[in-house]
C-alpha positions as CSV (number, residue, x, y, z in Angstrom):
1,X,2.9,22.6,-22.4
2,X,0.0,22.0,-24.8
3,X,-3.7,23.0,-24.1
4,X,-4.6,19.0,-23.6
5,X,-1.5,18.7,-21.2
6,X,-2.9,21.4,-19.2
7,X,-6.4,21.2,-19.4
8,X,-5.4,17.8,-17.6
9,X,-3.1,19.6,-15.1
10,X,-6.1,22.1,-14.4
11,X,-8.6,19.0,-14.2
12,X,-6.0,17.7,-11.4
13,X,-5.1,20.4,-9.3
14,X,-9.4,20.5,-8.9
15,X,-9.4,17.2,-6.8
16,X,-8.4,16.5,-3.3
17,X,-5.5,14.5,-3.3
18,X,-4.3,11.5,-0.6
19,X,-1.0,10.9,-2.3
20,X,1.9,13.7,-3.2
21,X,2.3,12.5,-6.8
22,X,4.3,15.0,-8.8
23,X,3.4,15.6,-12.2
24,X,5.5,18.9,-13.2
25,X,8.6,20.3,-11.9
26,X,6.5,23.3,-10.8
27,X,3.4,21.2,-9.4
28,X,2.8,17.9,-7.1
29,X,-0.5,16.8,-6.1
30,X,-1.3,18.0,-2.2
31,X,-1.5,14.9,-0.8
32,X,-2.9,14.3,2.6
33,X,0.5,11.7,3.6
34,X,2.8,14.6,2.6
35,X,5.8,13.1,1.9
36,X,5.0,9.9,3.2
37,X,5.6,8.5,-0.4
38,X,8.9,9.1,-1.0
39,X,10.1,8.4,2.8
40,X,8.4,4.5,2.0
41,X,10.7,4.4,-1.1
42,X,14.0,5.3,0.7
43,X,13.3,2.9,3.4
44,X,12.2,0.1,0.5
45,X,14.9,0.7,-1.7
46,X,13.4,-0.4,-4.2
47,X,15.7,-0.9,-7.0
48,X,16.3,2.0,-9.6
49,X,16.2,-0.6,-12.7
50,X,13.1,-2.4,-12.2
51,X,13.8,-4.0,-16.2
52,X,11.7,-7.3,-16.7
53,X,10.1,-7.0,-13.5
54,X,6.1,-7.4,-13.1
55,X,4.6,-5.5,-10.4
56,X,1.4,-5.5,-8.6
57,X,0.5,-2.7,-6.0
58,X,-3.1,-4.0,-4.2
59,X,-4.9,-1.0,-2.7
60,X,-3.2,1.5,-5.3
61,X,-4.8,4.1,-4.1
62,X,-3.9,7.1,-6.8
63,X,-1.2,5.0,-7.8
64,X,2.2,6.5,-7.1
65,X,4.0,3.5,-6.7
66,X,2.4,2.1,-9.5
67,X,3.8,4.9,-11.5
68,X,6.7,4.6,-9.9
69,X,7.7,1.4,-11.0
70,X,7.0,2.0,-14.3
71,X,9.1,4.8,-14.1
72,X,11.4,2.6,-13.1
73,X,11.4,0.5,-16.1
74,X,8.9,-2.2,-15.1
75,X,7.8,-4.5,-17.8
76,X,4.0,-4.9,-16.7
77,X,2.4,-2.9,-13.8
78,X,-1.0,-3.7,-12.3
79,X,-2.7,-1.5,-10.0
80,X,-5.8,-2.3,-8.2
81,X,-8.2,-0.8,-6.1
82,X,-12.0,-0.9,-5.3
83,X,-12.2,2.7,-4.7
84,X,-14.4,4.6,-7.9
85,X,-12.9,8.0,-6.9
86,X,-9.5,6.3,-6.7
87,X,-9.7,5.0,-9.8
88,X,-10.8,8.3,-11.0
89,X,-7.5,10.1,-10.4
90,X,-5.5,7.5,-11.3
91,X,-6.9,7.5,-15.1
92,X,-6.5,11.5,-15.1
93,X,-2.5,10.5,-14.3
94,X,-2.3,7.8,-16.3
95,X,-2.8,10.3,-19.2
96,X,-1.0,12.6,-17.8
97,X,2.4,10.4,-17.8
98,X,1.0,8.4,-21.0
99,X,1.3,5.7,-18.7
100,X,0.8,1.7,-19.5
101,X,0.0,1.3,-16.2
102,X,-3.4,-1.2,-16.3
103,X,-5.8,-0.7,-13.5
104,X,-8.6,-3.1,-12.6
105,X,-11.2,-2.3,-10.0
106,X,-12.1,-5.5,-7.5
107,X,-11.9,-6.6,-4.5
108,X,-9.0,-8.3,-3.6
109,X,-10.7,-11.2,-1.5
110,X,-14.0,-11.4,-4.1
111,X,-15.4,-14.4,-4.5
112,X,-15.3,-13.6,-8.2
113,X,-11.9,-11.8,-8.6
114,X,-10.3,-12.6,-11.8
115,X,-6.9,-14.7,-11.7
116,X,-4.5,-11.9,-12.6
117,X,-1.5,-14.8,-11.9
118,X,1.5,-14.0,-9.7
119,X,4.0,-10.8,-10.1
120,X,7.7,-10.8,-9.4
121,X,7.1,-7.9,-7.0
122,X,4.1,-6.9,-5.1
123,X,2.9,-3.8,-2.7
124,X,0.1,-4.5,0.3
125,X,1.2,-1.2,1.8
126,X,-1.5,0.0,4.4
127,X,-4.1,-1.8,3.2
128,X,-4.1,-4.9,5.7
129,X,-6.2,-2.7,8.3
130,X,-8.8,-1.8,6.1
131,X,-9.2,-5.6,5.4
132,X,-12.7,-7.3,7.1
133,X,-10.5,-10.8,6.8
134,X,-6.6,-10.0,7.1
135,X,-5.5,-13.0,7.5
136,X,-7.4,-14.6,4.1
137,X,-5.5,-11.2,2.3
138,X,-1.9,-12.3,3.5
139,X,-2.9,-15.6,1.8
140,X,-4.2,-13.7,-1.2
141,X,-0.9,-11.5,-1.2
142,X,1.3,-14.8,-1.1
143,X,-0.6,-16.8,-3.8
144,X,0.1,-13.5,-6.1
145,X,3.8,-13.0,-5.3
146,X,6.3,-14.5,-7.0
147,X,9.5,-13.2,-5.3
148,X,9.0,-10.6,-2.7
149,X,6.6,-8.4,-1.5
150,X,6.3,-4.6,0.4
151,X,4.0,-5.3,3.3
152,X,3.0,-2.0,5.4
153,X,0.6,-2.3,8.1
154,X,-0.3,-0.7,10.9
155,X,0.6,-2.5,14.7
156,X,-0.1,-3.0,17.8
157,X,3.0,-1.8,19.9
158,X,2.5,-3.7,23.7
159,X,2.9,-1.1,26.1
160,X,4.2,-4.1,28.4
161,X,5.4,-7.1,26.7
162,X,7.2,-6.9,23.9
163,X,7.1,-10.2,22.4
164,X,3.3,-10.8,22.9
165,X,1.7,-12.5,20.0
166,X,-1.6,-11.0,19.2
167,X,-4.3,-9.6,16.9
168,X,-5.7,-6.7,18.5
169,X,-9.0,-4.3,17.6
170,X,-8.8,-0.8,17.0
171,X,-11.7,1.6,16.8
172,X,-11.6,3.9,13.4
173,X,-12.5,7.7,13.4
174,X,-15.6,6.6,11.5
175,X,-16.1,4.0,13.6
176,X,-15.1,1.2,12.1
177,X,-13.3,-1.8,13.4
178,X,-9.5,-2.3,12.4
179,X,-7.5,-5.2,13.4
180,X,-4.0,-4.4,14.1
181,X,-1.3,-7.0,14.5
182,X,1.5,-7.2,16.8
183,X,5.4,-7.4,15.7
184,X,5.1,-11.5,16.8
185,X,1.7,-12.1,15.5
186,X,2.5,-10.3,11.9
187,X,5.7,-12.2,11.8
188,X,4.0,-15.2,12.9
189,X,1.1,-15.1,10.4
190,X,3.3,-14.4,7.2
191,X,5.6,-17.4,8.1
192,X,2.5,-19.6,8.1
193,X,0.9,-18.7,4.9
194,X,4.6,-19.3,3.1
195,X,6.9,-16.2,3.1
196,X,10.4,-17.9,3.9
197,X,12.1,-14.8,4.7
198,X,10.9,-11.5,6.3
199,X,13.2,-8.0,6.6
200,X,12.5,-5.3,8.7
201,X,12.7,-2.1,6.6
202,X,11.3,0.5,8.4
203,X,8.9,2.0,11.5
204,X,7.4,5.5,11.3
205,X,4.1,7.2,12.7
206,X,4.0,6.2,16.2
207,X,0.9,7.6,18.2
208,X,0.2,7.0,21.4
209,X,-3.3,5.4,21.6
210,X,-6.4,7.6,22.9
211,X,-9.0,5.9,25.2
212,X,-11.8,5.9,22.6
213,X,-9.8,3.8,20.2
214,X,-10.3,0.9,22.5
215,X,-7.1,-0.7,22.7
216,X,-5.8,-0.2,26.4
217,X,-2.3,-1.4,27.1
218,X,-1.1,-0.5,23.5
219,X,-0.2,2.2,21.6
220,X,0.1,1.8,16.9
221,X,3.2,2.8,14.2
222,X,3.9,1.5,11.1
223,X,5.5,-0.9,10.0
224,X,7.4,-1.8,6.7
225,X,8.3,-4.8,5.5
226,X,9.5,-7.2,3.2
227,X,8.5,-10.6,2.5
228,X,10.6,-13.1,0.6
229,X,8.7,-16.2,-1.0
């Protein structure tokens, strides 16, 4: 290894990590989702030729599946994310891999957003919670899609009702207000804005809900998705 390729290595094993990302045989970023990553690309399987493909992962995060569809042989990767920190890390990789990866930093529901045009593939994967106006970004997501998109969010599970079609609030650690969608309502809400096809890929991270998260009679997992146009 050259003293540039580890002065880069030192300069990331000094940050706190979200993602597990590796970058050596020897190292992999400590990411706070452990293995999370890897577990959401088994249950995607996402194609190992990716050739001609564009992708575009909203709320990339540090940008491991950015990365990994490059790796993947993507023509043109996009990441985006409004996070400065985020974007941080994700320059120190991009150098790292010699990556072509782009980045730009917005908003996806800006007013003033450029028009970055649609990509064959997209991933939304838990971002829809964080959103102030989910149901405007599912309408964001489809106008950028142009075949299929990876849609994780985190739901609503009815303690009593299965099939109960509803957007339900959720009280953050931080104290902030998330709106989590049921299984009807989700599948509901992407059939409206124009996804003609939606396949179930994958559940993980059930909790059972505490009383100061506000949401009696339900309890929350994720959810994967996928989301033909």
């Amino acid at each position: 290894m050259s003293t540039i390729e580890q002065s880069l290595l030192d300069k990331a094993k000094s940050y706190h990590w979200y993602q597990s990302i590796p970058l050596t045989d020897d190292y992999t970023t400590p990411g706070e989702t452990g293995d999370a990553e890897q577990r959401k690309i088994e249950m995607m399987k996402l194609p190992d030729d990716l050739s001609g493909k564009t992708v575009l992962d909203l709320g990339c995060n540090e940008g491991f599946y950015s990365f990994e569809a490059e790796k993947r042989g993507a023509l043109r990767v996009l990441a985006i994310d409004k996070s400065k920190v985020a974007e941080e890390k994700f320059r120190l990789l991009k150098q790292i891999f010699n990556s072509n990866v782009e980045f730009e930093s917005f908003d996806l529901l800006d007013t003033d957003a450029p028009d970055v045009g649609r990509f064959d593939i997209v991933f939304f994967l838990a971002v829809l919670h964080h959103m102030r106006h989910p149901l405007l970004a599912l309408d964001r997501v489809y106008e950028l899609t142009r075949e299929y998109a990876y849609i994780e969010y985190v739901e609503a599970v009815p303690q009593q009702h299965p099939d109960l079609s509803a957007l339900v609030r959720k009280m953050s650690k931080k104290g902030h207000l998330h709106m989590l969608p049921t299984r009807q309502f989700a599948y509901e809400v992407l059939e409206h804005v124009g996804f003609k096809n939606i396949e179930l890929l994958g559940e993980h991270r059930f909790h059972k809900i505490k009383p100061h998260r506000k949401m009696p009679g339900f309890d929350e997992q994720r959810v994967l998705l996928k989301a033909y146009r």
